[in-house]
mmCIF entry with sequence, helices, sheets and N, C-alpha, C, O atoms, coordinates in Angstrom:
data_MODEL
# 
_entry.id   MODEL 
# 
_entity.id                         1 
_entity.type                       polymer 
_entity.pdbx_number_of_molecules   1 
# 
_entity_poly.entity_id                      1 
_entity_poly.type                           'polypeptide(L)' 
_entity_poly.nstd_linkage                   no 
_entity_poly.nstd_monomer                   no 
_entity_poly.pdbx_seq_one_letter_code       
;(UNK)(UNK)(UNK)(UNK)(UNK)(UNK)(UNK)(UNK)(UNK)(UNK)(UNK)(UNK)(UNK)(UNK)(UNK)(UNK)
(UNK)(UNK)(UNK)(UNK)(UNK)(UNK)(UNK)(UNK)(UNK)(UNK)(UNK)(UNK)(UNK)(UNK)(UNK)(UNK)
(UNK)(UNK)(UNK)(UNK)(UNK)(UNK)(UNK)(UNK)(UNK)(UNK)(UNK)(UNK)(UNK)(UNK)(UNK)(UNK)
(UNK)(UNK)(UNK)(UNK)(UNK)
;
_entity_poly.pdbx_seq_one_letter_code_can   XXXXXXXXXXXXXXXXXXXXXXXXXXXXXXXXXXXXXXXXXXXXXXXXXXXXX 
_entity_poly.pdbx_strand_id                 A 
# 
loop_
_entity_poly_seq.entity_id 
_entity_poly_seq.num 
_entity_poly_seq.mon_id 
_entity_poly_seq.hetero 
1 1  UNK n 
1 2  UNK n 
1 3  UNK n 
1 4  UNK n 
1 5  UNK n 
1 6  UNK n 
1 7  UNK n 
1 8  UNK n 
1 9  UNK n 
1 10 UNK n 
1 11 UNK n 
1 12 UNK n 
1 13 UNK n 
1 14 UNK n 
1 15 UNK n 
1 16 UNK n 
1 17 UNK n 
1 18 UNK n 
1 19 UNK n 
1 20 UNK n 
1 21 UNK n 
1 22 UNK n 
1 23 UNK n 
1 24 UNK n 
1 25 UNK n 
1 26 UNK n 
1 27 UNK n 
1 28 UNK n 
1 29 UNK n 
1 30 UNK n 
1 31 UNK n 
1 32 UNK n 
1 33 UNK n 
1 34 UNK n 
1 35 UNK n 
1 36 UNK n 
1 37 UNK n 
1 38 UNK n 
1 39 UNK n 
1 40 UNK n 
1 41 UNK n 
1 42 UNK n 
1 43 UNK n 
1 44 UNK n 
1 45 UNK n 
1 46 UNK n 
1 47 UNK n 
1 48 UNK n 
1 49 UNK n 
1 50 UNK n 
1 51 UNK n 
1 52 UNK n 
1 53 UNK n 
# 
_struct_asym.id          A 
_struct_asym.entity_id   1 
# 
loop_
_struct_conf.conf_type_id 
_struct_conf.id 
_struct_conf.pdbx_PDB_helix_id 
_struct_conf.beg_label_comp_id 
_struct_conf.beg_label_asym_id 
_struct_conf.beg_label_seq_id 
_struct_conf.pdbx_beg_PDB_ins_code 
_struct_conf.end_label_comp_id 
_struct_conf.end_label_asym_id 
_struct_conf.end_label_seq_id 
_struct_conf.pdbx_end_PDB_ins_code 
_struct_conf.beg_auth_comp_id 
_struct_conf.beg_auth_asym_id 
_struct_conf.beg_auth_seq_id 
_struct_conf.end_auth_comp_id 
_struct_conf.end_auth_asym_id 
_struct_conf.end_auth_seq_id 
_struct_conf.pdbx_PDB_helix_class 
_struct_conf.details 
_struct_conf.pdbx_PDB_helix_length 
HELX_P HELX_P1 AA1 UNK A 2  ? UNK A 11 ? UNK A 2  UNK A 11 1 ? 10 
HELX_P HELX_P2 AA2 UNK A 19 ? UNK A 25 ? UNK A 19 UNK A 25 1 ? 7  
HELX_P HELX_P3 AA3 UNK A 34 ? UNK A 47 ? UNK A 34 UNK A 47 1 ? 14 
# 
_struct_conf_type.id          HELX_P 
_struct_conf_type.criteria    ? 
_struct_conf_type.reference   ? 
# 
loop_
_atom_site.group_PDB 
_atom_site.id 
_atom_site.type_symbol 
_atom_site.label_atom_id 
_atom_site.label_alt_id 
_atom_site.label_comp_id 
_atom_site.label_asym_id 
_atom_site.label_entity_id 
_atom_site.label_seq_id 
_atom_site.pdbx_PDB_ins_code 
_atom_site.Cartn_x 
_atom_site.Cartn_y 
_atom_site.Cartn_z 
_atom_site.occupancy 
_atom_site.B_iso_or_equiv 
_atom_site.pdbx_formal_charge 
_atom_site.auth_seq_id 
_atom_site.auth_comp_id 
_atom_site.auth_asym_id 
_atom_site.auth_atom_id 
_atom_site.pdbx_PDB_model_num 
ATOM 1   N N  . UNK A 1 1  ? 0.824  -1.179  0.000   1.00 0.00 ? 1  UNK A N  1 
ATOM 2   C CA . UNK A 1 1  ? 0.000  0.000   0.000   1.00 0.00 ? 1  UNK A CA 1 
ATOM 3   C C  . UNK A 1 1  ? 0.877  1.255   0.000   1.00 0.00 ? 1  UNK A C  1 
ATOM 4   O O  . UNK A 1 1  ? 0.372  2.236   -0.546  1.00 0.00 ? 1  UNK A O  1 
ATOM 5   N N  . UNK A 1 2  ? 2.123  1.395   0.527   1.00 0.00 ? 2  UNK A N  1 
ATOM 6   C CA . UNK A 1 2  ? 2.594  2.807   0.778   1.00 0.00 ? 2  UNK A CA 1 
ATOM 7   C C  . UNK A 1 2  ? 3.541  2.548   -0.261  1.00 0.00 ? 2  UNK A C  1 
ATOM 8   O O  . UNK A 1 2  ? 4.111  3.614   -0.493  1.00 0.00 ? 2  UNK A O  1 
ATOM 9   N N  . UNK A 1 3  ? 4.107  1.375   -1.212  1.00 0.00 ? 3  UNK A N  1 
ATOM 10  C CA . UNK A 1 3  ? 4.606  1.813   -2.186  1.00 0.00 ? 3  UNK A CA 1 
ATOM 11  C C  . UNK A 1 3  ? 3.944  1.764   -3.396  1.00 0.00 ? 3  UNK A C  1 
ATOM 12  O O  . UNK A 1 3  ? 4.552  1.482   -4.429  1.00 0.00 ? 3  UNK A O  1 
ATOM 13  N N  . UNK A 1 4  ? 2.259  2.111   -3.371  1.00 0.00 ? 4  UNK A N  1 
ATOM 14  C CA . UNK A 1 4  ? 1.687  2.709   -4.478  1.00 0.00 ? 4  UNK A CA 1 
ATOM 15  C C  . UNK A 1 4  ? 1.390  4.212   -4.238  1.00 0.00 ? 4  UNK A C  1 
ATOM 16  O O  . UNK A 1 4  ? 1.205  4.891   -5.248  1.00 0.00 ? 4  UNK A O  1 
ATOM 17  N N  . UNK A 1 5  ? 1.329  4.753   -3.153  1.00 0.00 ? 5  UNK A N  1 
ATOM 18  C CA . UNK A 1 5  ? 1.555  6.192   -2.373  1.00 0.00 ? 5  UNK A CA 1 
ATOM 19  C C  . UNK A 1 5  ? 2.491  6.346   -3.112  1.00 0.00 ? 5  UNK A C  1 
ATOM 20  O O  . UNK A 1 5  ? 2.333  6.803   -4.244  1.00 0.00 ? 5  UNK A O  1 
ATOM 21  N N  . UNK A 1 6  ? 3.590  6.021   -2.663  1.00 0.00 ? 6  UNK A N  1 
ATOM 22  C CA . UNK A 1 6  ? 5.031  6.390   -3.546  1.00 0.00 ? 6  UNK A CA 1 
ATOM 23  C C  . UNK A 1 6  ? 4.746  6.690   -4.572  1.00 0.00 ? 6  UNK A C  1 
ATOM 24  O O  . UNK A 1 6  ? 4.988  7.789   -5.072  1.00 0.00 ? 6  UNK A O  1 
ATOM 25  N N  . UNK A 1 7  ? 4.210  5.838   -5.062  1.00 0.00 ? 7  UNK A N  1 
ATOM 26  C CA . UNK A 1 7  ? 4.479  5.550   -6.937  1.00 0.00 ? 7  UNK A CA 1 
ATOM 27  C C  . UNK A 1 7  ? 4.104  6.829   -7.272  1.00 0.00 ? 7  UNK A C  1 
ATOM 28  O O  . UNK A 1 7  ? 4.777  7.618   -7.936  1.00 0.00 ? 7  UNK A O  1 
ATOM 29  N N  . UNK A 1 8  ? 2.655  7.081   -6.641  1.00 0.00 ? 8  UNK A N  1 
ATOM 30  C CA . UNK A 1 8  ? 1.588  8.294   -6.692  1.00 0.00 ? 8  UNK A CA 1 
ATOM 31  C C  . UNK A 1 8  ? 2.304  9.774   -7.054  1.00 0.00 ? 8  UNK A C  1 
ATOM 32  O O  . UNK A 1 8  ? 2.108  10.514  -8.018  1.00 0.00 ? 8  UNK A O  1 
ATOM 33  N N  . UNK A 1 9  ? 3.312  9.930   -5.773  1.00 0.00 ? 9  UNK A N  1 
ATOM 34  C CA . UNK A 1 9  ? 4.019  10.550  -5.554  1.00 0.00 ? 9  UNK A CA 1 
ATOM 35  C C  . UNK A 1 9  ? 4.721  10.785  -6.241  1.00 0.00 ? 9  UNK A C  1 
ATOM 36  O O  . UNK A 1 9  ? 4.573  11.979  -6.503  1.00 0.00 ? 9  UNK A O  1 
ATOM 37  N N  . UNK A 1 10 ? 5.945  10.151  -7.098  1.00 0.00 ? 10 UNK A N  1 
ATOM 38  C CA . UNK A 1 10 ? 6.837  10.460  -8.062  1.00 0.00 ? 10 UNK A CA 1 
ATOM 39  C C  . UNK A 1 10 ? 6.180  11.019  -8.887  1.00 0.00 ? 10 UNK A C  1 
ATOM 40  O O  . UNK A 1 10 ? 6.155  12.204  -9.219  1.00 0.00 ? 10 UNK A O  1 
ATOM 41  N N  . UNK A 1 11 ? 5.337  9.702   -9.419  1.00 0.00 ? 11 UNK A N  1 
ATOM 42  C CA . UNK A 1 11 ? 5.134  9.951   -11.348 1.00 0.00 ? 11 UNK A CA 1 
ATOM 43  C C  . UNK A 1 11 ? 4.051  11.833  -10.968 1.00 0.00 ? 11 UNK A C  1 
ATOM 44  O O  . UNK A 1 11 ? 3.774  12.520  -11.952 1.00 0.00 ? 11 UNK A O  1 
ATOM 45  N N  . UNK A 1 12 ? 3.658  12.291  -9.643  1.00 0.00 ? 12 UNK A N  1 
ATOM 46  C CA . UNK A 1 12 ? 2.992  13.150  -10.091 1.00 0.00 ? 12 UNK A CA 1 
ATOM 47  C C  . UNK A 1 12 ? 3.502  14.443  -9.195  1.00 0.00 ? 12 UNK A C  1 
ATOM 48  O O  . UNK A 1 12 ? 2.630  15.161  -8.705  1.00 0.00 ? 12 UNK A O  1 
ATOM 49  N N  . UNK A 1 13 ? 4.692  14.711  -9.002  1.00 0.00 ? 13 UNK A N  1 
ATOM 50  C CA . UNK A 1 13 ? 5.392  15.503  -8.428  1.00 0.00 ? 13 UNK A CA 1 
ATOM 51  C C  . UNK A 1 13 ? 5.708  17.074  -8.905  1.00 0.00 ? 13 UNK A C  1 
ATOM 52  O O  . UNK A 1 13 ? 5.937  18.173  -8.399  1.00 0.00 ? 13 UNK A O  1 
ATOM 53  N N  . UNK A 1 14 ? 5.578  16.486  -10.133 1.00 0.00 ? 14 UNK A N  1 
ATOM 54  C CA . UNK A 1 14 ? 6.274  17.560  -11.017 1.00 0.00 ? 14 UNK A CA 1 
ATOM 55  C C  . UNK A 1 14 ? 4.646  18.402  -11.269 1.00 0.00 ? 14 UNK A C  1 
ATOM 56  O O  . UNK A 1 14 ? 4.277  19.478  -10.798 1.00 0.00 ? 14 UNK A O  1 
ATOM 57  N N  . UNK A 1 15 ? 3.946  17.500  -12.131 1.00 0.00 ? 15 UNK A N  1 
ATOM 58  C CA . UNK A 1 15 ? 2.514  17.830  -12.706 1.00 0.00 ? 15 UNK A CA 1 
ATOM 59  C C  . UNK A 1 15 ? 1.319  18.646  -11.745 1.00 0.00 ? 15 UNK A C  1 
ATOM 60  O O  . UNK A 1 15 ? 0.624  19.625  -12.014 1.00 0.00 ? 15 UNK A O  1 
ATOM 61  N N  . UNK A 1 16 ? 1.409  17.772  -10.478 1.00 0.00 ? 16 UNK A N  1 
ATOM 62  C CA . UNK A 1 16 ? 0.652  17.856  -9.315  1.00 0.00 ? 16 UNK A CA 1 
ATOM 63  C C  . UNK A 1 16 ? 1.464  17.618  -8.179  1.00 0.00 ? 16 UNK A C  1 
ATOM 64  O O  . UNK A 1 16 ? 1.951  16.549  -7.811  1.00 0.00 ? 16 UNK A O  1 
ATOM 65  N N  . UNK A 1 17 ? 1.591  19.263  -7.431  1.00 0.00 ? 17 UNK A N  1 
ATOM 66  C CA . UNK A 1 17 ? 2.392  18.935  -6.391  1.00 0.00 ? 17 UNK A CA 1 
ATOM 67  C C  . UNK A 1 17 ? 2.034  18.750  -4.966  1.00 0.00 ? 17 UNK A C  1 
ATOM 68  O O  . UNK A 1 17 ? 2.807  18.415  -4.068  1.00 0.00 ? 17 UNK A O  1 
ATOM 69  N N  . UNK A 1 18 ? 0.723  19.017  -4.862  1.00 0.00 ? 18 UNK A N  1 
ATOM 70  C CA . UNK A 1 18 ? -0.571 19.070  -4.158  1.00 0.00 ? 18 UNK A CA 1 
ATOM 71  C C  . UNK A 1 18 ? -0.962 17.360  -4.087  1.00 0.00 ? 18 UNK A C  1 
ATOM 72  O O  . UNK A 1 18 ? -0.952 16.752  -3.016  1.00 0.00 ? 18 UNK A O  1 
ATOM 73  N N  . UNK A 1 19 ? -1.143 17.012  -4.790  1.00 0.00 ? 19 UNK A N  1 
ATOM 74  C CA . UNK A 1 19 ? -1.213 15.530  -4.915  1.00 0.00 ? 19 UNK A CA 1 
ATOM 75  C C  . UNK A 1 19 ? -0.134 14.611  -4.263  1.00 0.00 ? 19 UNK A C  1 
ATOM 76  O O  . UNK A 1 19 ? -0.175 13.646  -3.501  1.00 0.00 ? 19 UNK A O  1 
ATOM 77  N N  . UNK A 1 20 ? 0.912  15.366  -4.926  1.00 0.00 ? 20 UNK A N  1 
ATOM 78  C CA . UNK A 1 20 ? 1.965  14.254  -4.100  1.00 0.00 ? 20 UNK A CA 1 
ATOM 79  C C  . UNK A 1 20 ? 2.330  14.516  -2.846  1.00 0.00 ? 20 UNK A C  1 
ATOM 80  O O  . UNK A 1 20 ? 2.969  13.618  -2.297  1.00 0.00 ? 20 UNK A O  1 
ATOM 81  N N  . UNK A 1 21 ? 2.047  15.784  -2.037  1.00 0.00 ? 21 UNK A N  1 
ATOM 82  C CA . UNK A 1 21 ? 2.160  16.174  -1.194  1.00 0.00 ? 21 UNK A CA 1 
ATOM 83  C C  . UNK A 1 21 ? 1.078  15.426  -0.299  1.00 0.00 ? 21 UNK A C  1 
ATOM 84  O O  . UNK A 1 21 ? 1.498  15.310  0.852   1.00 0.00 ? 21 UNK A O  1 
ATOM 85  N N  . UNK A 1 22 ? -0.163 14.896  -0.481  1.00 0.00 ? 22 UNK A N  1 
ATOM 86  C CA . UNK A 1 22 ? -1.326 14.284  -0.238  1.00 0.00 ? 22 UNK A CA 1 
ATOM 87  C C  . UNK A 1 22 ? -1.159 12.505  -0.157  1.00 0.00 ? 22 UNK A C  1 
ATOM 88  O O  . UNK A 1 22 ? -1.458 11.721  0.744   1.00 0.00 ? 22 UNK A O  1 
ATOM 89  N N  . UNK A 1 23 ? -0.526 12.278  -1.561  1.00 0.00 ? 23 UNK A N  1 
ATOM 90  C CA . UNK A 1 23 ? 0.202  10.688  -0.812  1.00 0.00 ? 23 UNK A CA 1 
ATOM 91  C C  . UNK A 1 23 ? 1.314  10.371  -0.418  1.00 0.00 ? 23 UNK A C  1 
ATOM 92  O O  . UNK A 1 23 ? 1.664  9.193   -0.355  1.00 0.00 ? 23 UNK A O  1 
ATOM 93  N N  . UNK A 1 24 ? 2.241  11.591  -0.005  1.00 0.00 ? 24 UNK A N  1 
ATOM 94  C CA . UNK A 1 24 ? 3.202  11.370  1.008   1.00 0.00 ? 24 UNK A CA 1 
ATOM 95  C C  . UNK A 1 24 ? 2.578  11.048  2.108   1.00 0.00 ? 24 UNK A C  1 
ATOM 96  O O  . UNK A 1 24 ? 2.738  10.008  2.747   1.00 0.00 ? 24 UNK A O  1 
ATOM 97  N N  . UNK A 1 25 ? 1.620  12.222  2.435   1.00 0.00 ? 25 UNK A N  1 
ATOM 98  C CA . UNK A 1 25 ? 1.330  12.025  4.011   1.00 0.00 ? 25 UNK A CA 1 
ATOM 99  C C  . UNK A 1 25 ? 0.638  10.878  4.319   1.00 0.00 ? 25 UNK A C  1 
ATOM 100 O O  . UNK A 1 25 ? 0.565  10.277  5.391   1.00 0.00 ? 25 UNK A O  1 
ATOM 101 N N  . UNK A 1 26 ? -0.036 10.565  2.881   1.00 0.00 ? 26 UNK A N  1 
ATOM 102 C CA . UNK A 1 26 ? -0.944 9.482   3.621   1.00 0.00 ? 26 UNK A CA 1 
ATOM 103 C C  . UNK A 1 26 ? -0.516 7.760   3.445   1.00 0.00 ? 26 UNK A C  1 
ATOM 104 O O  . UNK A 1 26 ? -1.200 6.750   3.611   1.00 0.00 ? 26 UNK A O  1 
ATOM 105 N N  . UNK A 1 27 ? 0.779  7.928   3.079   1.00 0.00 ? 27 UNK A N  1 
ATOM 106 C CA . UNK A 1 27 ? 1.689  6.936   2.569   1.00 0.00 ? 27 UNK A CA 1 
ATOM 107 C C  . UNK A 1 27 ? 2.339  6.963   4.336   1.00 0.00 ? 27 UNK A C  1 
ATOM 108 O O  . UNK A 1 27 ? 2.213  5.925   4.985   1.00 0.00 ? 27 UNK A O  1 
ATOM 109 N N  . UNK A 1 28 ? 3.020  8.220   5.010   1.00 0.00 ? 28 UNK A N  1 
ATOM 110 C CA . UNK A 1 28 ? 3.547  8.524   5.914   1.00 0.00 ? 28 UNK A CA 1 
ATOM 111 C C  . UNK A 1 28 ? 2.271  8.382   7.138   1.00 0.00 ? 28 UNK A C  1 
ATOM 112 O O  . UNK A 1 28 ? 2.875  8.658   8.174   1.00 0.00 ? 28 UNK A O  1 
ATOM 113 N N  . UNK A 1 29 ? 0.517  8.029   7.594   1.00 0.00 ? 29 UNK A N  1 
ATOM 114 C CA . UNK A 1 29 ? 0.273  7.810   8.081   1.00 0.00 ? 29 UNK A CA 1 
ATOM 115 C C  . UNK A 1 29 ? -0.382 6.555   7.832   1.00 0.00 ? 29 UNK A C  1 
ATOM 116 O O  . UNK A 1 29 ? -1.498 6.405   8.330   1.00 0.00 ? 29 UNK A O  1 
ATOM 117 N N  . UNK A 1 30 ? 0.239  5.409   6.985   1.00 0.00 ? 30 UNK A N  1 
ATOM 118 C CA . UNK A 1 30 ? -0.330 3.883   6.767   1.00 0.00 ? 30 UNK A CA 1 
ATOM 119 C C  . UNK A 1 30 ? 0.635  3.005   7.155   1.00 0.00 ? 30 UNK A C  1 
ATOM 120 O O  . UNK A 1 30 ? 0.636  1.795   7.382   1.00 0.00 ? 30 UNK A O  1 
ATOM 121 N N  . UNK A 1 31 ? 1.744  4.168   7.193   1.00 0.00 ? 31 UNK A N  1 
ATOM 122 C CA . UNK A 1 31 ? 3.226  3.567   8.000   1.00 0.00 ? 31 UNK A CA 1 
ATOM 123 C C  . UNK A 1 31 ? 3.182  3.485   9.433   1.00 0.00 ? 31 UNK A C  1 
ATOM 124 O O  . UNK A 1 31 ? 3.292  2.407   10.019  1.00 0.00 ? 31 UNK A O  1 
ATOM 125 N N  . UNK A 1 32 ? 2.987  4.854   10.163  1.00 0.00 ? 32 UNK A N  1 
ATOM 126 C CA . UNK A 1 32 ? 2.423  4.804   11.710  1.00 0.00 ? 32 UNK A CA 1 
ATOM 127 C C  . UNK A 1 32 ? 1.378  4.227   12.250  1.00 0.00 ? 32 UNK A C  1 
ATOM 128 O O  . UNK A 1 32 ? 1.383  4.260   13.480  1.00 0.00 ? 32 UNK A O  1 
ATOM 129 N N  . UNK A 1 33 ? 0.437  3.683   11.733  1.00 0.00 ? 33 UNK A N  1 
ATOM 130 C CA . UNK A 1 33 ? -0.683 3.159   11.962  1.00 0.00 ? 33 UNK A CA 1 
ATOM 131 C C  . UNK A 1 33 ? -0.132 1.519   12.065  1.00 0.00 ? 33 UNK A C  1 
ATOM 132 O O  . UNK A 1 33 ? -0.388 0.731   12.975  1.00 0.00 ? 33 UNK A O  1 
ATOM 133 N N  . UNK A 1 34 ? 0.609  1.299   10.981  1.00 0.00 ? 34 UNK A N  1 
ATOM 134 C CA . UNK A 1 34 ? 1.041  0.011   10.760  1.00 0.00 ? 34 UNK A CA 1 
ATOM 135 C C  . UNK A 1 34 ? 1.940  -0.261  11.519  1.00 0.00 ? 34 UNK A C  1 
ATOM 136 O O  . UNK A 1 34 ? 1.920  -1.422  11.928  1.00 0.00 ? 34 UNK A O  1 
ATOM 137 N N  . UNK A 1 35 ? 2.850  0.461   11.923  1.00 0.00 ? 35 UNK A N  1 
ATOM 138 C CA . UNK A 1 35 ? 3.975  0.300   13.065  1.00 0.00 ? 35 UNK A CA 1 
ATOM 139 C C  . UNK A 1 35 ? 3.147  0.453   14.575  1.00 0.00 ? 35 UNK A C  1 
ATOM 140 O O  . UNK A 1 35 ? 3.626  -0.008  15.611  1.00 0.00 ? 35 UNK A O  1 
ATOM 141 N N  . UNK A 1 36 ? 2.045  1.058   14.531  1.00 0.00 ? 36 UNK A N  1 
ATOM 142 C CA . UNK A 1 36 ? 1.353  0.641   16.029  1.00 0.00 ? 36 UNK A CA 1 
ATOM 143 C C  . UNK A 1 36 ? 0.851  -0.064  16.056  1.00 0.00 ? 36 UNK A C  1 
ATOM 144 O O  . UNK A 1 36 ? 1.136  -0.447  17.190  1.00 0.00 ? 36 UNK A O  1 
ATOM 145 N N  . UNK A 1 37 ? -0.256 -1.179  15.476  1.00 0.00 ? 37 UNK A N  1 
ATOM 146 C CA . UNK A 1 37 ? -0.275 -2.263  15.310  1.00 0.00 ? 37 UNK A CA 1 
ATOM 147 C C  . UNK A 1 37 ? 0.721  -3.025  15.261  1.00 0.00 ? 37 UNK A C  1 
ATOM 148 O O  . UNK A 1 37 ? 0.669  -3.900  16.126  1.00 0.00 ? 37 UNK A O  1 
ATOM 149 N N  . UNK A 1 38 ? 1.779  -3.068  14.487  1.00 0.00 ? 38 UNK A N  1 
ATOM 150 C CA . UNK A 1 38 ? 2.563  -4.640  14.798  1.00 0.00 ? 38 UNK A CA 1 
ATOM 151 C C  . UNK A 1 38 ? 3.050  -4.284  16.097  1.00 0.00 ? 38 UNK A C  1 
ATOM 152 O O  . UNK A 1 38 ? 3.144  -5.345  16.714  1.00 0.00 ? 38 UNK A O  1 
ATOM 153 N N  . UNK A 1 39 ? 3.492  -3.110  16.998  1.00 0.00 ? 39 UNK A N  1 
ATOM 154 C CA . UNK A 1 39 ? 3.725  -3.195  18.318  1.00 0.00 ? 39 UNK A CA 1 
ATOM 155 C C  . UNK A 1 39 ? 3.061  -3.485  18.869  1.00 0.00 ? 39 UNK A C  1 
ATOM 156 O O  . UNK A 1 39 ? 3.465  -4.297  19.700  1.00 0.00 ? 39 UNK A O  1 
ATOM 157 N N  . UNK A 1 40 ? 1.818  -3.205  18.930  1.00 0.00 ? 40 UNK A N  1 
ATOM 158 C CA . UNK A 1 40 ? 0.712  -3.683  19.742  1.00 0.00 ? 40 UNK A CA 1 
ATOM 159 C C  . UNK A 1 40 ? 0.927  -5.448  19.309  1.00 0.00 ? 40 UNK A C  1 
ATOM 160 O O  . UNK A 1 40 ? 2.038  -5.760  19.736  1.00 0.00 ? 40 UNK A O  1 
ATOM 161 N N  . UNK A 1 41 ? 0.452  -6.310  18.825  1.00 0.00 ? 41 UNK A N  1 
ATOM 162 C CA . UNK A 1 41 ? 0.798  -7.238  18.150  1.00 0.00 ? 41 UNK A CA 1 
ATOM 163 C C  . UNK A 1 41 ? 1.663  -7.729  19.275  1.00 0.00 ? 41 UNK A C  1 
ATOM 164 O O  . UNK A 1 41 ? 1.221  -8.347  20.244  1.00 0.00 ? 41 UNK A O  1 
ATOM 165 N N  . UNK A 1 42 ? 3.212  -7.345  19.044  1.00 0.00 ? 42 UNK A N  1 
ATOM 166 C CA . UNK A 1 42 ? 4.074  -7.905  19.433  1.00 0.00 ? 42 UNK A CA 1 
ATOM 167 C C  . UNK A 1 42 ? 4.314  -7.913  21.141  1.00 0.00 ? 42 UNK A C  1 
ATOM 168 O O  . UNK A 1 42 ? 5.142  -8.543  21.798  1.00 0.00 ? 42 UNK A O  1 
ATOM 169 N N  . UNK A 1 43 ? 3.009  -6.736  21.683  1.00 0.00 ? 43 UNK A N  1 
ATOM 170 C CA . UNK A 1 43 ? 3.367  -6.610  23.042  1.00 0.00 ? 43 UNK A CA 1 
ATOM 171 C C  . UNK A 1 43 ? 2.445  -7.536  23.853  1.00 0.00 ? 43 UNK A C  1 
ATOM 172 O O  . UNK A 1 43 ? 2.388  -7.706  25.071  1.00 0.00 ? 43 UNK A O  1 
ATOM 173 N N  . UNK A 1 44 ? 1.445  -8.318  22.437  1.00 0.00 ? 44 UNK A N  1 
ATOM 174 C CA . UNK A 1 44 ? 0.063  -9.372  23.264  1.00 0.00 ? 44 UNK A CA 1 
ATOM 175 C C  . UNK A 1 44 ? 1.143  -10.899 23.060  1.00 0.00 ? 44 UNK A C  1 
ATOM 176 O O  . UNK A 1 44 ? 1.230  -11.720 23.974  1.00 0.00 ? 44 UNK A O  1 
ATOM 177 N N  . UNK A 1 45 ? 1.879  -11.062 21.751  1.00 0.00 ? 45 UNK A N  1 
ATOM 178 C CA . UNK A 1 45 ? 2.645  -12.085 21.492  1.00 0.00 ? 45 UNK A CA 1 
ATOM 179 C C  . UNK A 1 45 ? 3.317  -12.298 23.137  1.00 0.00 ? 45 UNK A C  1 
ATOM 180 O O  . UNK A 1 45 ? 3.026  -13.260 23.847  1.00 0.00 ? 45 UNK A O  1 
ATOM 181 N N  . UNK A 1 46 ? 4.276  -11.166 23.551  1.00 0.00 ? 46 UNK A N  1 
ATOM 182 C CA . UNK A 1 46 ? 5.092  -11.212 24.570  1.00 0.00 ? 46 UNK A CA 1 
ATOM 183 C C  . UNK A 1 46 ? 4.475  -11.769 25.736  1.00 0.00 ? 46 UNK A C  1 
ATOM 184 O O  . UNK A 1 46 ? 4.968  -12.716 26.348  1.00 0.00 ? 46 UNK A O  1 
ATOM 185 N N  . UNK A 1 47 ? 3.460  -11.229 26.040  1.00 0.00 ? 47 UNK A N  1 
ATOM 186 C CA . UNK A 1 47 ? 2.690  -11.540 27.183  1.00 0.00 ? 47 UNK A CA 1 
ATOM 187 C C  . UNK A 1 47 ? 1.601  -12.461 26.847  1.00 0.00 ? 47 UNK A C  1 
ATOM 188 O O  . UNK A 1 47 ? 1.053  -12.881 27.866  1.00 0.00 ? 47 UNK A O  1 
ATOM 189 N N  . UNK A 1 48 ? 1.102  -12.916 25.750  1.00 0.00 ? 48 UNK A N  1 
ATOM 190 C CA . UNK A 1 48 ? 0.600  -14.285 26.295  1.00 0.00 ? 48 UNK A CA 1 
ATOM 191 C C  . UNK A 1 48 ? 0.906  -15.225 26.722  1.00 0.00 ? 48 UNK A C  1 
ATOM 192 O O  . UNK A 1 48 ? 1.822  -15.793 26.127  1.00 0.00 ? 48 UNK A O  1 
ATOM 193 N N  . UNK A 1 49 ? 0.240  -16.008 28.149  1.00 0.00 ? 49 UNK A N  1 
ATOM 194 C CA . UNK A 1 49 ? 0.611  -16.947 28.425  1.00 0.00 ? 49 UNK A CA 1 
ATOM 195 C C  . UNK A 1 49 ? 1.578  -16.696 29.628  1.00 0.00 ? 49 UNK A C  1 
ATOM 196 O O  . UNK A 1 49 ? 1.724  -17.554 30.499  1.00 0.00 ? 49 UNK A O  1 
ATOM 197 N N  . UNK A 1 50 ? 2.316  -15.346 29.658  1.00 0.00 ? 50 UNK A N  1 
ATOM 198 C CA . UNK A 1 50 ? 3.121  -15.475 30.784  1.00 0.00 ? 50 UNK A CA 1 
ATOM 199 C C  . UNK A 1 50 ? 1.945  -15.152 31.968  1.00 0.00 ? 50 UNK A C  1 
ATOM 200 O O  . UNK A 1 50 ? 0.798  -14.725 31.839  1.00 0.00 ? 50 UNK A O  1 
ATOM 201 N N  . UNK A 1 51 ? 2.708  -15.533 33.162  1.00 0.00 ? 51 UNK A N  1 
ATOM 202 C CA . UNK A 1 51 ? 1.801  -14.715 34.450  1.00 0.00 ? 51 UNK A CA 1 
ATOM 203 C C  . UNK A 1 51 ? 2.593  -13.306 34.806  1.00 0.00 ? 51 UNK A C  1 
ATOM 204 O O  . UNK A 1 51 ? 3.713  -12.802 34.734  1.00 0.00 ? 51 UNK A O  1 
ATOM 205 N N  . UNK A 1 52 ? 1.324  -13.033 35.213  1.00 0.00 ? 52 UNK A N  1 
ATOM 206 C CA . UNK A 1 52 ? 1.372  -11.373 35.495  1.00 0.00 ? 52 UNK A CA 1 
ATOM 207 C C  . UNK A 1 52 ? 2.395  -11.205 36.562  1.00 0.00 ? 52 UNK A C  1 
ATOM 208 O O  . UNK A 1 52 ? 2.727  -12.218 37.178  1.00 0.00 ? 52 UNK A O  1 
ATOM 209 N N  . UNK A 1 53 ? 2.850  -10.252 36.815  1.00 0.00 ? 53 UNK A N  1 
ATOM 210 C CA . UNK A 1 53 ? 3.854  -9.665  37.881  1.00 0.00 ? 53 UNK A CA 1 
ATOM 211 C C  . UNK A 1 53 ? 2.823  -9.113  39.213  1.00 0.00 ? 53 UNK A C  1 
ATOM 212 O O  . UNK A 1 53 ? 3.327  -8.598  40.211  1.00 0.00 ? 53 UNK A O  1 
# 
C-alpha cells in the first residue's frame, strides 16, 4: 500500500504537487498506523501466556 503512495508521488510531483504532497502524508500515516499495530501485536505475542507480575 505505501509503495503505491510512492508511486503516486513520483510519477505526479512535477505535474501535481498538491497531490503528491497528499500521498506522502498518507503513505507517511499507513506507515504509523502500521507500526502501532505490529507493536501492539508484538506486546500481546510477549505476554501471552506469561503470568502477570
Amino acid at each position: 500500500m505505501v509503495g503505491l503512495y510512492m508511486g503516486v508521488a513520483r510519477r505526479t510531483i512535477s505535474a501535481d504537487p498538491e497531490r503528491a504532497r497528499l500521498a506522502l502524508r498518507t503513505g507517511e500515516d499507513t506507515v504509523r498506523q502500521a507500526m502501532t499495530e505490529m507493536r501492539h501485536l508484538l506486546e500481546v505475542l510477549r505476554t501471552d501466556g506469561e503470568p502477570k507480575s
